[in-house]
C-alpha positions, 0 to 999 in steps of 0.5 A: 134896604137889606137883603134880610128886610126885603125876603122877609117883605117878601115873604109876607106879601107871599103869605097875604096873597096865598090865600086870595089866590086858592080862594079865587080858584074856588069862590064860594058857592062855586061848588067845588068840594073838597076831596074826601074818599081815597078815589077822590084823593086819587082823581085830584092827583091825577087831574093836577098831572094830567088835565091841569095844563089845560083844565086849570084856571091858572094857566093861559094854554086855555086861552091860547087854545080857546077853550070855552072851559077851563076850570071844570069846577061844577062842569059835572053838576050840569043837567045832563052830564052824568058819569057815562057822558063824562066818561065818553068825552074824555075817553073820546075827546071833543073833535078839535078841542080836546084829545081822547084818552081811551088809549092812554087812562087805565080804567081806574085812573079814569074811575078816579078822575070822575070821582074827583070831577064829580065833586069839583 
């Protein structure tokens, strides 16, 4: 087989399984919104640079960690969890699972990020 038939095989393997993979992140009726407002947009971007490596479902450091949640998708749509407890656990951490950031996020970052977790 060419160089040339193999990459261009490649490439549509590539192209069907995209899709599958983005859908598998987000099932339907998962909850998961898309972002709308500059805030969301924002709290999208910094969860992908911050809280991805242990927040995303494509990832094993959550396994190696043996974190109970991973995704966070819907984690904000739960009884009982509203924007203070999102705020004190991530400004806080959870003793022996996860670190707190009250020293790191700014104020608006942290804004952001709730903006976006709330519609995840």
């Amino acid at each position: 087989m060419s160089a040339h038939i193999t990459a261009g095989l490649f490439v549509l393997a590539f192209a069907i399984v995209s899709p599958v993979t983005a859908a598998a992140q987000f099932p339907p009726g998962s909850g998961a919104g898309k972002p709308q407002t500059d805030a969301e947009l924002r709290g999208e971007a910094f969860f992908v640079k911050t809280c991805i490596l242990c927040h995303g479902p494509t990832t094993g450091q959550a396994r190696v960690l043996k974190l109970g949640i991973t995704d966070l998708i819907g984690f904000a749509k739960r009884p009982g969890v509203t924007e203070d407890y999102l705020r004190q656990r991530i400004l806080e951490g959870v003793p022996g699972r996860m670190p707190g950031y009250k020293y790191t996020y700014t104020p608006a970052e942290l804004d952001n990020l709730i903006a976006y977790l709330k519609i995840r």
